[in-house]
C-alpha positions in Angstrom: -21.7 1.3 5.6 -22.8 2.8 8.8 -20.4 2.7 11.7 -21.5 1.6 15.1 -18.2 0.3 16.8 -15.9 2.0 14.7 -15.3 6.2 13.9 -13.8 7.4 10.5 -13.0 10.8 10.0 -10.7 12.9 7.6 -9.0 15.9 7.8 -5.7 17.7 5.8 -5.0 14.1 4.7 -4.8 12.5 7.4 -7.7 9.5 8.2 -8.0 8.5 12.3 -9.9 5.4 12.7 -11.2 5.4 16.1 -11.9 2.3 18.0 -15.6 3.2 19.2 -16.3 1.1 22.5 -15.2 3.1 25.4 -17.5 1.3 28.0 -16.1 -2.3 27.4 -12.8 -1.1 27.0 -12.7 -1.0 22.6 -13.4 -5.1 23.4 -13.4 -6.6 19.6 -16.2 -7.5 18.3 -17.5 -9.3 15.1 -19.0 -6.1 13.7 -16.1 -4.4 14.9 -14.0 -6.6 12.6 -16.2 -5.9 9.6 -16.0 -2.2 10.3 -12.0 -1.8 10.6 -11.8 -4.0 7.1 -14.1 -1.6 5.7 -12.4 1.7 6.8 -9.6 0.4 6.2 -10.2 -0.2 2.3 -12.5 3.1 2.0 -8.6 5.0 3.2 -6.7 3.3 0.5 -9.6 4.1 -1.9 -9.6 8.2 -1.4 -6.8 10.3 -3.1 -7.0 12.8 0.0 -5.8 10.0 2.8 -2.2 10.1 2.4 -2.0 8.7 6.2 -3.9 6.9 8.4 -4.0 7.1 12.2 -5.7 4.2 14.6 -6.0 4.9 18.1 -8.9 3.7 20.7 -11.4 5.4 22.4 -11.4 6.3 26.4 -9.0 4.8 28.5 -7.9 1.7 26.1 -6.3 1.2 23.1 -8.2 -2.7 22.7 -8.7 -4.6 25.5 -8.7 -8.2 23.1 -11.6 -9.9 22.1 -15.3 -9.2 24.0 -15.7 -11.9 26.4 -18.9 -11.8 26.7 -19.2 -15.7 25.5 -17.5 -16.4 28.6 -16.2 -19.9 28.5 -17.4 -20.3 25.0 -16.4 -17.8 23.7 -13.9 -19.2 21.5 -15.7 -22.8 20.6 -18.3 -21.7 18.4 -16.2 -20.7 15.1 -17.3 -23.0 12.9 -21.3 -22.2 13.5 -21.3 -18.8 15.0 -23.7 -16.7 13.1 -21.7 -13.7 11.3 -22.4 -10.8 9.9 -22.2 -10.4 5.6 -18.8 -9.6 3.8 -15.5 -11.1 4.4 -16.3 -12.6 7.8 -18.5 -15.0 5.7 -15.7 -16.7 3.1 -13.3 -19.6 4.6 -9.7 -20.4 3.9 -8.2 -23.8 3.9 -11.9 -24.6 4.7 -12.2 -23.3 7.7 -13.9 -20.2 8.7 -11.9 -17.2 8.6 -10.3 -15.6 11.7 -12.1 -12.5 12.2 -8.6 -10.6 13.4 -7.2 -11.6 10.2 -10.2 -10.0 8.5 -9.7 -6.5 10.1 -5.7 -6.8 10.0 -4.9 -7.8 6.5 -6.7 -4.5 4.9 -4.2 -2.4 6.8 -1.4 -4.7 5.6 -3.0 -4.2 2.2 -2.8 -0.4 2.2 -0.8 1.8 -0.1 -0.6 4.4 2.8 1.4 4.7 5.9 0.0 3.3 9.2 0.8 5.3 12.6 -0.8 3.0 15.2 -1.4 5.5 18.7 -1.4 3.0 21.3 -3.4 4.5 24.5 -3.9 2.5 27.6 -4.0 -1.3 27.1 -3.8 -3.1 24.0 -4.1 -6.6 24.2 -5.0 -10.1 22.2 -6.4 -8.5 19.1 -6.2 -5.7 20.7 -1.7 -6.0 20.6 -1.9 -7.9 17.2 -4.3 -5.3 15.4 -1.5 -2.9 15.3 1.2 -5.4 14.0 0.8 -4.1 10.1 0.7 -0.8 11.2 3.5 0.8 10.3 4.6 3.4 12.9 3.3 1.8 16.8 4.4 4.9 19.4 2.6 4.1 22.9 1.5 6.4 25.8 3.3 5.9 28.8 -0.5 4.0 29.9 -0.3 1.4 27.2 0.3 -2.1 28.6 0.6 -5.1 25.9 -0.3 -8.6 26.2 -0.1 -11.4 23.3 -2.2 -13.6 26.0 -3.6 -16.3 24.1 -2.0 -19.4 25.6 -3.4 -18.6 28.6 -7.1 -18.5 27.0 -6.0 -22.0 24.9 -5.9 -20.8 22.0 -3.0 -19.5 19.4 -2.3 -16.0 18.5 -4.5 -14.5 15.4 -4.8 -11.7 12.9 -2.0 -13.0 10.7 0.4 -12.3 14.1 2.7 -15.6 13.8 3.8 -14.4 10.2 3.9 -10.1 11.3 5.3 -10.6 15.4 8.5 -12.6 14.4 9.2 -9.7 11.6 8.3 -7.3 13.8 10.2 -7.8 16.6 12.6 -11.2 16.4 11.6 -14.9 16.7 13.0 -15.3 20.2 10.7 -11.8 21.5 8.0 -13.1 20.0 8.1 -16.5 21.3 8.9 -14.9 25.1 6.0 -12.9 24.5 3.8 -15.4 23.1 4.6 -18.5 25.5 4.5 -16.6 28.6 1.4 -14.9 27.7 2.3 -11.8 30.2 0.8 -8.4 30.2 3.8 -6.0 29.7 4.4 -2.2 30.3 5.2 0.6 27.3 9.0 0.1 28.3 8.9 -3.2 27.8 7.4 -3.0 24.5 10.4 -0.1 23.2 13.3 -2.5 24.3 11.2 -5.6 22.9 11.0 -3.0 19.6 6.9 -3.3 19.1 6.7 0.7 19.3 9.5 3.1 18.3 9.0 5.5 21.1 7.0 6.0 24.3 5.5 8.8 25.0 3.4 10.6 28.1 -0.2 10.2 27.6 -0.9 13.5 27.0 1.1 14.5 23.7 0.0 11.2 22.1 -2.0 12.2 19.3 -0.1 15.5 18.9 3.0 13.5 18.7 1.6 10.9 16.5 -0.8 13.9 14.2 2.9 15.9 14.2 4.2 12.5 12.4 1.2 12.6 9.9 1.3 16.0 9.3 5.2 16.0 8.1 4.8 13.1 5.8 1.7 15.0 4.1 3.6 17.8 3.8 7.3 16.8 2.4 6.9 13.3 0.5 5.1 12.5 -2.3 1.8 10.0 -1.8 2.5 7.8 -4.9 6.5 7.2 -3.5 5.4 6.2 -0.1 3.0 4.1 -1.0 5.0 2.6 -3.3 7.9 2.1 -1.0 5.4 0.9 1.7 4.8 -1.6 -0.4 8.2 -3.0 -1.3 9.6 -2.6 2.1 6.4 -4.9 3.4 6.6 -7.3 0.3 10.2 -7.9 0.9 10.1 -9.3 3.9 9.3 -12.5 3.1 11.6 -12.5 -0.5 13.5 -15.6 -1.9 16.7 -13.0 -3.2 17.7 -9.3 -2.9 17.1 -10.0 -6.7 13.3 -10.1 -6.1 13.9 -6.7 -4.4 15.9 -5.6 -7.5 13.4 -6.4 -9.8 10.8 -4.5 -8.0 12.7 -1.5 -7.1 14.0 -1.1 -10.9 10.1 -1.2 -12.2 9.0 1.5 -9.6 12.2 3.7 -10.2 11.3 3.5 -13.9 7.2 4.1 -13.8 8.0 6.8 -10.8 11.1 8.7 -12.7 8.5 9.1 -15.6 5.7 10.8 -13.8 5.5 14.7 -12.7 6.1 13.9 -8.8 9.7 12.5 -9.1 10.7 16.5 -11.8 8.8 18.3 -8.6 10.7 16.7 -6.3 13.9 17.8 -7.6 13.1 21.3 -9.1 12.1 21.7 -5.4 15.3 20.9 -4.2 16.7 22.8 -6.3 15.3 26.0 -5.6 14.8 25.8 -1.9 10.9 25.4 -1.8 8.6 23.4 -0.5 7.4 20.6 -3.1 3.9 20.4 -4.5 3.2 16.6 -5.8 0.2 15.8 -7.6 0.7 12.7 -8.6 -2.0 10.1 -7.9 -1.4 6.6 -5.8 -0.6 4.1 -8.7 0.5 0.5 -8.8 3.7 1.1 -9.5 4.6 -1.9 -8.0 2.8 -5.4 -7.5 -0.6 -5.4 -4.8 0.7 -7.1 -1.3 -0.4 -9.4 0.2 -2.7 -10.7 -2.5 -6.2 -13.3 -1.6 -4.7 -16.7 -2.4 -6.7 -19.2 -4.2 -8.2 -21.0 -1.0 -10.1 -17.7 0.5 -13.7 -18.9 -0.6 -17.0 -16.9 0.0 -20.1 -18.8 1.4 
C-alpha cells in the first residue's frame, strides 16, 4: 500500500517504522492505524527483517489520538466512516478500536520490537509501544496514559499489556490519575529499560538491533519471542513445558541450532540460515467474534 502517515524502510535487517506526522506532533490517525497494521505484517512477512525499530518523527514520539474532532472526537465510533481493511470488521459487535488494530500486529510478530521513544508519547501514543518489546526513552520523552481525563478508557489492547508490563498497582496509578510523566518516571515505573540523552537514541537503540542481527539466530528469537509473550497469560508452567519441549525438538533438528554450537566451538562468529518457522503456536490468534463488514 502506499504510505502517507507512516515510513517503512529496511536496511542490514533491521526494519524502522517511522511515525510520519511531524507537524501535528505524529497525532494518530485512522489511516495512520491502517498503515502501522500493515507495516507491521509486511516485517513479519520478509526473511531479511530480523528486527524492527518504531520511533516518531520530529520532536514527538505520538502525541495520542488527532483531536481534530474536538469534543466529538470520540462519540462517533459506531458511524464514523473508515477506511477498507481491518478498521472495517467488529468484535463482540462493536466496531473495532482502531489502537487495537495497529497494536496487535506488533504483538503478533515473530521478530523483536525496540520501541525508540523521542519526545512525548502519549494516549495511543504511550499504549502503541506496550507490545514492543524493548521501550528505551530519550531523556525528552514524557508519557501519559490520559484517558480518564478525556472520559474514555485506555485502548490498543493496554488493560491486558500495562498490568504485564509494569504491575497492576503502576498501571492503575498511571491510569487513574491520568498524569503526564517524565522519562525517569517511566524507568522506576519499569515502561522503558533505560533512559537515554536525546542524541544517542537511535544509535543506542540501532546498536541493540544491530547485535541481535549479528549473534542470534532469527528462527530462535522469534520463537522465544513468542513463548515468552504467550506465556504470560498461561493456566501452568506445564503449558510452558509443552511448548518449550516442541520448539527445542523442531529447533534441535534444523541447521541453525549445529551452527550455533560448531561456532562455539571454534571461536567464530555464527552464520544461521535458518528461516522464521512456526515452531511454536501463532500468538495472539483472531478469536471467533472479530467479524468483517
Amino acid at each position: 500500500m502506499e504510505l502517507t502517515e507512516v515510513r517503512y524502510d529496511v536496511e542490514d535487517g533491521v526494519a524502522t517504522i517511522t511515525l510520519d506526522r511531524a507537524d501535528r506532533l505524529n497525532a494518530f490517525t485512522l489511516t495512520m492505524a491502517t498503515e502501522l497494521a500493515a507495516v507491521a505484517e509486511a516485517a513479519d512477512r520478509d526473511d531479511a527483517v530480523r528486527v524492527v525499530v518504531v520511533t516518531g518523527s520530529g520532536r514527538a514520539f505520538c502525541a495520542g489520538a488527532d483531536l481534530g474532532g474536538g469534543p466529538e472526537t470520540f462519540s462517533d465510533r459506531r458511524t464514523r466512516e473508515r477506511p477498507p481493511g481491518p478498521l472495517r470488521a467488529h468484535i463482540g459487535g462493536f466496531p473495532r478500536d482502531a489502537g487495537g488494530v495497529a497494536s496487535l500486529p506488533f504483538a503478533a510478530l515473530r521478530k523483536p520490537v525496540i520501541a525508540a521513544v523521542n519526545g512525548p508519547a502519549v494516549g495511543i501514543g504511550a499504549t502503541l509501544t506496550l507490545p514492543m518489546d524493548i521501550r528505551i526513552a530519550a531523556e525528552s520523552a514524557r508519557f501519559g496514559f490520559v484517558f480518564a481525563r478525556v472520559g474514555i478508557v485506555p485502548e490498543a489492547a493496554s488493560s491486558w499489556f500495562l498490568p504485564r508490563v509494569v504491575g497492576i498497582s503502576q498501571a492503575m496509578e498511571w491510569v487513574a490519575t491520568g498524569r503526564v510523566f517524565d522519562a525517569e518516571e517511566a524507568l522506576r515505573g519499569r515502561l522503558v529499560s533505560r533512559v537515554v540523552p536525546d542524541a544517542d537514541l537511535l544509535p543506542t537503540a540501532y546498536a541493540l538491533a544491530r547485535e541481535i542481527v549479528a549473534n542470534t539466530s532469527g528462527a530462535a528469537v522469534g520463537a522465544a519471542r513468542q513463548l515468552l509473550w504467550s506465556m504470560l497469560s498461561a493456566s501452568s508452567p506445564w503449558d510452558a513445558h509443552r511448548a518449550e519441549s516442541r520448539a527445542l525438538v523442531e529447533l534441535g533438528e534444523g541447521p541453525d541450532s549445529a551452527e550455533g554450537v560448531a561456532a562455539f566451538l571454534e571461536k567464530r562468529e555464527p552464520a544461521f540460515t535458518t528461516a522464521l518457522e512456526d515452531v511454536v503456536p501463532r500468538w495472539p490468534l483472531p478469536p471467533d467474534d472479530v467479524v468483517p463488514t
